[in-house]
C-alpha positions as CSV (number, residue, x, y, z in Angstrom):
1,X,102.9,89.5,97.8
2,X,104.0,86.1,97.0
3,X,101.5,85.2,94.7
4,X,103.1,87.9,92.6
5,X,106.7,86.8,93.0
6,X,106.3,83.8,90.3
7,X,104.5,86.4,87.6
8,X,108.1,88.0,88.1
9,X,110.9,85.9,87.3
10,X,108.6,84.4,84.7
11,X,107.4,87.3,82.6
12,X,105.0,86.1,79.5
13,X,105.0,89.9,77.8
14,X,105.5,89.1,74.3
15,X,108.7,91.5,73.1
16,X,106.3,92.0,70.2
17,X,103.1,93.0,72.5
18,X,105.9,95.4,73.9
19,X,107.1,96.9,70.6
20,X,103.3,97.3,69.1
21,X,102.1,99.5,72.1
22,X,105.2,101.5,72.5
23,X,105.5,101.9,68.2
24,X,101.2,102.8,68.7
25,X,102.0,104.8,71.8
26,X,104.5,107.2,70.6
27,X,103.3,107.1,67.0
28,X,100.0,109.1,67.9
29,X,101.5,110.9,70.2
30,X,100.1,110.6,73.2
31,X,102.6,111.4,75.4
32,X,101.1,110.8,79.0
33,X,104.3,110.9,81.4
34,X,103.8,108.2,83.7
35,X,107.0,109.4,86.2
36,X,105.0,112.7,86.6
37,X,102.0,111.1,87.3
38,X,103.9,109.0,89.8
39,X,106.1,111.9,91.3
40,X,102.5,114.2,92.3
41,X,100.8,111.1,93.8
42,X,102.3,110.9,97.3
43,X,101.3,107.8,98.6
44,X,98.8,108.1,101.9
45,X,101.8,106.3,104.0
46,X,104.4,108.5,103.1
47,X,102.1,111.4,103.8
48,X,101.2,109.7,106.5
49,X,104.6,109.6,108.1
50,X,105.4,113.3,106.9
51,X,102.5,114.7,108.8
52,X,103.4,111.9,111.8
53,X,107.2,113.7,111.7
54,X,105.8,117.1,110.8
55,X,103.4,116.8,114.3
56,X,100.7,117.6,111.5
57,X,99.0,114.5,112.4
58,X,96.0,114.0,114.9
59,X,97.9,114.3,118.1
60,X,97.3,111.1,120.9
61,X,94.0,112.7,121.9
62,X,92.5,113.1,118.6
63,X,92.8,117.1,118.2
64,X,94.2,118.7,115.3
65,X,98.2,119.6,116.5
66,X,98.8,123.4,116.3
67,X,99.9,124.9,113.4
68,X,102.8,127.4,114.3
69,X,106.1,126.9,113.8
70,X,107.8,125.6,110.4
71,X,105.6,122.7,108.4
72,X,108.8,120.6,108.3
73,X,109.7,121.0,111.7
74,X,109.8,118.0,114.2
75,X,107.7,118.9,116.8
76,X,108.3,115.7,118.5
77,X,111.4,113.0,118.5
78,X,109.4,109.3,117.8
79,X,110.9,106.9,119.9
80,X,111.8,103.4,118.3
81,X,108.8,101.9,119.2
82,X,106.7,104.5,117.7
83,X,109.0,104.1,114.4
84,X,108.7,100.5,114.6
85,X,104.6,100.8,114.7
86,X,104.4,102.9,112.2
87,X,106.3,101.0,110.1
88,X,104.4,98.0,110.7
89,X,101.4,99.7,110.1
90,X,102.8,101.4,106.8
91,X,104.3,98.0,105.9
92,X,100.7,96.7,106.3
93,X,98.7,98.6,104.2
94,X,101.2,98.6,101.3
95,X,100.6,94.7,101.4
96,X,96.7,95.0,101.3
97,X,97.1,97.7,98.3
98,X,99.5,94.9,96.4
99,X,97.3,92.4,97.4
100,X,93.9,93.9,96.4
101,X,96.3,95.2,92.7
102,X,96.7,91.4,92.5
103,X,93.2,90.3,93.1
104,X,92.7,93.1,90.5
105,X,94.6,91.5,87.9
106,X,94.0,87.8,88.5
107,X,90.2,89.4,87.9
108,X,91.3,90.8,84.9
109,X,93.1,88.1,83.2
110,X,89.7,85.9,83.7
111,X,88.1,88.2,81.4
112,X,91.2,88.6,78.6
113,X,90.4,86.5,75.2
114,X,93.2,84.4,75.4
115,X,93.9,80.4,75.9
116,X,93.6,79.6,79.4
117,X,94.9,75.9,78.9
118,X,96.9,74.4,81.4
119,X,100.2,74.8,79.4
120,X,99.5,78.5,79.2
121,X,101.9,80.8,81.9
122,X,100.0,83.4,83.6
123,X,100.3,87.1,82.0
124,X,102.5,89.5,83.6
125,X,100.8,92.3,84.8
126,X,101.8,94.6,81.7
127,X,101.0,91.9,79.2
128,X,97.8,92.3,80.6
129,X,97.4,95.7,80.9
130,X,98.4,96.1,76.8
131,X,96.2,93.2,75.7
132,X,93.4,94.8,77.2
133,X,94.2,98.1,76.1
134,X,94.4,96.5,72.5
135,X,91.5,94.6,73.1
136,X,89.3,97.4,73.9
137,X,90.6,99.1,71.0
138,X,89.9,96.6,68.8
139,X,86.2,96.1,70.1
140,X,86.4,100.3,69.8
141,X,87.1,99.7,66.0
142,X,84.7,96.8,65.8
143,X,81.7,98.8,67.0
144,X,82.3,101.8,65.5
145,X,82.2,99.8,62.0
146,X,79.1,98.0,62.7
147,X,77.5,101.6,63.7
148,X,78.6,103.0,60.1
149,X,77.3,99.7,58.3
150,X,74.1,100.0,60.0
151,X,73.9,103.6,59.0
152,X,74.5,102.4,55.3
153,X,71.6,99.8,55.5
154,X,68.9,102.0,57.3
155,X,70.4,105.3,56.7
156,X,70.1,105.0,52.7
């Protein structure tokens, strides 16, 4: 998570970058809602710990625990040390998934057309993001040009 931390406090999004994909966003609009998306993706821990609370979960001896009683009910009180595990073990994955979401990045920033001199600050992770959505856009537009000229040549 550290290697993030500097990307950060030293953001390189362009206000203008900003401006040109929200002004393009909401001009055609597309209006995906990102909070809903968000909102109806429970993440795997907190599921995870809802079906651990819930006695949902695969009990200590790998069965399936019974399904009576109320979903939300707490079949069982964790004890501190169970709290403390799962935690650790929630705590853990979350820094794998940032970690592999920054491996991501760092792989796509490689690829982005832009100067990788030394003077150059790393992209944040939504500069990145819009200048590859632009990029492919652009490279959309490019191709679908070059398709139309060819058809002009060799069409007629």
């Amino acid at each position: 998570m550290n290697s993030d931390s500097s990307s950060v406090s030293s953001r390189a999004s362009s206000p203008d970058m900003d401006e040109m994909y929200l002004r393009d966003h909401h001009h055609h609009h597309h209006h995906h809602h990102h909070q809903d998306s968000r909102l109806n993706s429970v993440s795997s821990t907190q599921n995870d710990l809802v079906q651990k609370m819930s006695g949902e979960g695969l009990s200590r001896n790998g069965s399936k625990a019974g399904g009576e009683g109320s979903k939300y009910k707490i079949k069982k009180q964790l004890s501190e040390q169970d709290l403390q595990q799962l935690r650790l073990k929630i705590n853990g994955r979350e820094r794998k998934r940032m970690h592999d979401l920054n491996l991501a990045m760092d792989g796509l920033r490689e690829v982005m057309p832009y100067a990788h001199g030394p003077s150059v600050r790393k992209l944040s992770k939504i500069a990145t993001l819009l200048l590859a959505r632009n990029y492919i856009l652009m490279l959309t537009s490019s191709l679908e040009e070059m398709k139309r000229l060819v058809g002009e040549i060799y069409g007629g």
